[in-house]
DRENDO-1510 file (C-alpha; in Angstrom, 1 decimal, always signed):
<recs>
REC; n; res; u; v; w
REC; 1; UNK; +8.0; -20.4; +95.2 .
REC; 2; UNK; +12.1; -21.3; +95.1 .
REC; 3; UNK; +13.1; -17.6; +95.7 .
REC; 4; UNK; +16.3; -17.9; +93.3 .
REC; 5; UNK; +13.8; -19.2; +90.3 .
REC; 6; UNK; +10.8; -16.0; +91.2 .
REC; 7; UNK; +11.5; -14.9; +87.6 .
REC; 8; UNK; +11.4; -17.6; +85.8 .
REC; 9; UNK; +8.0; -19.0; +87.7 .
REC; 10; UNK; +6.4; -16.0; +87.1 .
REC; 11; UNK; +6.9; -15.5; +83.1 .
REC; 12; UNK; +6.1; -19.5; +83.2 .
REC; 13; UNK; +2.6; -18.2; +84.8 .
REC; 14; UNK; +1.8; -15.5; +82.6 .
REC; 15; UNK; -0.9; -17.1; +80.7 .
REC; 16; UNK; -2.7; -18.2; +83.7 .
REC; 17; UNK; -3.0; -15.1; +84.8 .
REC; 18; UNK; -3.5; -12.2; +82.2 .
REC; 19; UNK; -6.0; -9.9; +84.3 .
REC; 20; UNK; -5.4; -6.4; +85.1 .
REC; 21; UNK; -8.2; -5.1; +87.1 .
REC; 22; UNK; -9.0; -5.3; +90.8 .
REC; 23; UNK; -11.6; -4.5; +93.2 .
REC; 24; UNK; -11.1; -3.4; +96.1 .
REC; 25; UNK; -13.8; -3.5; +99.2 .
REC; 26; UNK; -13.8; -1.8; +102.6 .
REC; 27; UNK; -15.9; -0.7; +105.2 .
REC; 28; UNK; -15.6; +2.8; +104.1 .
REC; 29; UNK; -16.1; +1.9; +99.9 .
REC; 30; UNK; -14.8; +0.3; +97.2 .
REC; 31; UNK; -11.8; +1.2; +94.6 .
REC; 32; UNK; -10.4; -0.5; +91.5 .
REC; 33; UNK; -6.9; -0.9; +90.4 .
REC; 34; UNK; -6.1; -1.1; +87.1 .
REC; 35; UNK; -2.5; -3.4; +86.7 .
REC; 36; UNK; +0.5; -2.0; +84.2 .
REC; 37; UNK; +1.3; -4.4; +81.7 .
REC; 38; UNK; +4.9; -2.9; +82.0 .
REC; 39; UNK; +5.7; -4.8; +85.3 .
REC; 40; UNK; +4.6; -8.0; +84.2 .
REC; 41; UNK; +6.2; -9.6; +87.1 .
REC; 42; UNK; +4.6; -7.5; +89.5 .
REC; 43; UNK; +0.9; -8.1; +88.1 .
REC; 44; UNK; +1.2; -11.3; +87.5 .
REC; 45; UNK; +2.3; -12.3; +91.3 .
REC; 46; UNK; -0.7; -10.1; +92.4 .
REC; 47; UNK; -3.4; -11.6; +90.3 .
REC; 48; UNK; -1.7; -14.5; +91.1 .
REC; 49; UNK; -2.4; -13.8; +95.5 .
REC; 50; UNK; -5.2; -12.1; +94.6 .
REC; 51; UNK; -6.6; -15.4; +93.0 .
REC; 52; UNK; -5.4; -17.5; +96.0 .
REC; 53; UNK; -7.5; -15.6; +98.1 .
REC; 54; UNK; -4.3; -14.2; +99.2 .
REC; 55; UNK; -6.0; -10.4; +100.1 .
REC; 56; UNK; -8.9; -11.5; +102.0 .
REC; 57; UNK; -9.6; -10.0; +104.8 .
REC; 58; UNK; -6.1; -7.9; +105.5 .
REC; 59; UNK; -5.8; -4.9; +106.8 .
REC; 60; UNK; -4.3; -1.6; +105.6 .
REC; 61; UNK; -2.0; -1.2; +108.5 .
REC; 62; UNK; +0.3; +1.9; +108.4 .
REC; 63; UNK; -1.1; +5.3; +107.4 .
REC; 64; UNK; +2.0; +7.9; +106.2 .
REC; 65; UNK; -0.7; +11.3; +106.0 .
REC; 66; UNK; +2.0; +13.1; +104.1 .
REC; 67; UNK; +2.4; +10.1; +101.5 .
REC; 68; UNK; -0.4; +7.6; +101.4 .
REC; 69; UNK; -1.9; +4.2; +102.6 .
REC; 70; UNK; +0.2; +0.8; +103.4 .
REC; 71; UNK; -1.5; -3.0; +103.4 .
REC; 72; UNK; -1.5; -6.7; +102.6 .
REC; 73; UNK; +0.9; -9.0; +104.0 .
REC; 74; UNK; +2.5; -7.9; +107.2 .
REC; 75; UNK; +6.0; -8.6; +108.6 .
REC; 76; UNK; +4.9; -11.9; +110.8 .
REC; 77; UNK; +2.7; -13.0; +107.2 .
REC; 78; UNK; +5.7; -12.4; +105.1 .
REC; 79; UNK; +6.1; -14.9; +102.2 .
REC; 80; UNK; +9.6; -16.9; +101.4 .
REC; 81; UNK; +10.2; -14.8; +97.6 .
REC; 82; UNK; +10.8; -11.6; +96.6 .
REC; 83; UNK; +9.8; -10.1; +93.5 .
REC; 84; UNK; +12.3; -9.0; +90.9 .
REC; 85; UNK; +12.6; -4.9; +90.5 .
REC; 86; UNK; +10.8; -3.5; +87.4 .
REC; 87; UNK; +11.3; +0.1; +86.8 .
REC; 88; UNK; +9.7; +1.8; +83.3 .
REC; 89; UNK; +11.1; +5.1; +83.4 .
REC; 90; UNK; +7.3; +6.4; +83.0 .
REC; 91; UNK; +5.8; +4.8; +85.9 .
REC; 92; UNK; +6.1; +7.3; +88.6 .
REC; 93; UNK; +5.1; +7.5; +92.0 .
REC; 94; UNK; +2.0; +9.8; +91.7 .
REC; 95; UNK; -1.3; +10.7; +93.7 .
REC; 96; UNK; -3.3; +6.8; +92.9 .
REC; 97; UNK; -0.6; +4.8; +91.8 .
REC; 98; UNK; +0.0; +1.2; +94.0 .
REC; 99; UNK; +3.6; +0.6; +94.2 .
REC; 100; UNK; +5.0; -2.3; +96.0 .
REC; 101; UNK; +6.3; -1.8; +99.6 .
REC; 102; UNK; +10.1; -3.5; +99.9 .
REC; 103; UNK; +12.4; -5.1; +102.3 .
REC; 104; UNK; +15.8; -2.4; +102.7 .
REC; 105; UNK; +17.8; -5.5; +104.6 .
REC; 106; UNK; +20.0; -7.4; +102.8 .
REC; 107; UNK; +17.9; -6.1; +99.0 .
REC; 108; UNK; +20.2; -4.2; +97.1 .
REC; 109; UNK; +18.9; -5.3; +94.2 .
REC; 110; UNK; +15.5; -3.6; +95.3 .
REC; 111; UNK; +13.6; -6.4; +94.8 .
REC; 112; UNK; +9.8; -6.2; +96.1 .
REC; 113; UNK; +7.6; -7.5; +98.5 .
REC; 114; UNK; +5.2; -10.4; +97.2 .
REC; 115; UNK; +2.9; -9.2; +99.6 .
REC; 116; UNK; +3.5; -5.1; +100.9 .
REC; 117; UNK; +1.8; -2.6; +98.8 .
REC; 118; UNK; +0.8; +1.4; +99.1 .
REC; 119; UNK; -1.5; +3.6; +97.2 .
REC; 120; UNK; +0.1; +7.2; +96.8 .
REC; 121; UNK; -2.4; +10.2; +97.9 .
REC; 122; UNK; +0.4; +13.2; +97.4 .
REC; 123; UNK; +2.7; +13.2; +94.1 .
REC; 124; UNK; +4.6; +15.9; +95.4 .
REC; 125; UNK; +5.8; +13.6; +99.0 .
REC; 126; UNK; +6.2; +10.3; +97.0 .
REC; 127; UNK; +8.4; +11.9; +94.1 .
REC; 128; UNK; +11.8; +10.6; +96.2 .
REC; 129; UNK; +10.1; +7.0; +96.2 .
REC; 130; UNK; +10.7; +7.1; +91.9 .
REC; 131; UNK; +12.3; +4.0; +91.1 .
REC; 132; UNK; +12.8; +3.1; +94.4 .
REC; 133; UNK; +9.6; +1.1; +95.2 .
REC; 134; UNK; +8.2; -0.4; +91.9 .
REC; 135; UNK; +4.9; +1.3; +90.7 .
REC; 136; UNK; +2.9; -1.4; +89.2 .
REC; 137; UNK; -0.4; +0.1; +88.7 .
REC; 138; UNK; -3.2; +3.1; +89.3 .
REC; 139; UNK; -6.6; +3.3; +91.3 .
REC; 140; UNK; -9.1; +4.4; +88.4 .
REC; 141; UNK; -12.1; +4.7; +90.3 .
REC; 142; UNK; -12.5; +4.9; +94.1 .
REC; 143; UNK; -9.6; +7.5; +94.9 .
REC; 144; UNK; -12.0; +9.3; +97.6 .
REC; 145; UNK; -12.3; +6.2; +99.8 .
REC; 146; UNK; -8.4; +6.1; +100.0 .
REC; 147; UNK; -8.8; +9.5; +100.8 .
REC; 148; UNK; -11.3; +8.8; +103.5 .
REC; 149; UNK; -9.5; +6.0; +105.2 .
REC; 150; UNK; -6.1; +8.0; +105.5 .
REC; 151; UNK; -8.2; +10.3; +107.3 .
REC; 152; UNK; -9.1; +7.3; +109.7 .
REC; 153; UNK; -7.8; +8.3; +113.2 .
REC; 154; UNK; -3.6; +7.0; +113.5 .
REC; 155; UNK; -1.4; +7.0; +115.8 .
REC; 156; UNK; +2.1; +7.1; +115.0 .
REC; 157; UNK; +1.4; +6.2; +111.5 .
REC; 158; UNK; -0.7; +2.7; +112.7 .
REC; 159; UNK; -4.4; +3.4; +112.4 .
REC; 160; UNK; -6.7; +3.4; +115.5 .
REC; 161; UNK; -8.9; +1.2; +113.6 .
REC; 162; UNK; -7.4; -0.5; +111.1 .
REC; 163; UNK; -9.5; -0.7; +107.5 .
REC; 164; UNK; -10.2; -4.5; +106.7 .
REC; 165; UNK; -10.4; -4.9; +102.9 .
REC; 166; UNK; -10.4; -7.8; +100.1 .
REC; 167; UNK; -9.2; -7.4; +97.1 .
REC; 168; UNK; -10.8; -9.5; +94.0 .
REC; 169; UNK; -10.6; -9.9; +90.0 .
REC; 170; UNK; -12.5; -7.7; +88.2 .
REC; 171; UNK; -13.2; -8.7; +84.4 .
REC; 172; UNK; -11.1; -6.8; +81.7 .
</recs>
């Protein structure tokens, strides 16, 4: 994707890719995801990866306890775009959202990563995270195997054994 033209490809995509609900598998369980509408840019480039087969066996790789659960693309898997920030003043960071993770150099604009994403599993920890990462969506069933892995074993935030997961459409 051109990385100047990230908006424009996207809204051109819309159609093709209207879902908003994920599954999530894992060793440990399964979770869903249910997409906001209100970052339309953001859903639509997941469903997008999620579609390409983008989420298949990745790993949720950093583990903040006081905060929540990172995974998806890591920094050597990075793609060439960014997407576009989207911030509805109602979209916080609370326990279950997924907000996309972001590149700080050279991103003043706050733009997100295509590919970076973390559930929240403390409201309280995340609040200083509002409208600085883009909250895109909520966990609506499954919040207790997020739990669970966070609990995994870590070592300076990197999990001992990393939880493999794959993340697919689930019908609306």
């Amino acid at each position: 994707m051109d990385p100047s033209q990230v908006e424009k490809a996207l809204r051109a995509q819309e159609n093709e890719y209207p879902e908003t609900k994920i599954l999530g598998e894992t060793r440990i369980g399964n979770f869903e995801i249910t997409l906001a509408k209100e970052t339309p840019l953001h859903r639509i480039n997941f469903v997008r990866l999620v579609k390409l087969g983008y989420f298949t066996d990745r790993y949720f790789y950093r583990n903040v306890y006081e905060i929540g659960m990172q995974g998806g693309g890591e920094f050597a898997d990075r793609l060439a775009y960014l997407v576009p920030a989207e911030y509805p003043d109602h979209l916080k960071p609370e326990r279950g959202t997924i907000a996309m993770a972001r590149y700080d150099e050279g991103n003043p604009e706050k733009a997100s990563s295509p590919t970076e994403f973390f559930i929240v599993t403390n409201t309280e920890q995340a609040a200083r995270f509002y409208k600085q990462y883009v909250v895109f969506g909520k966990i609506t069933k499954g919040l207790a195997v997020i739990d669970s892995m966070q609990k995994q074993r870590s070592f300076d935030e990197k999990p001992v054994i990393p939880v493999k997961f794959t993340l697919s459409l689930l019908k609306d």
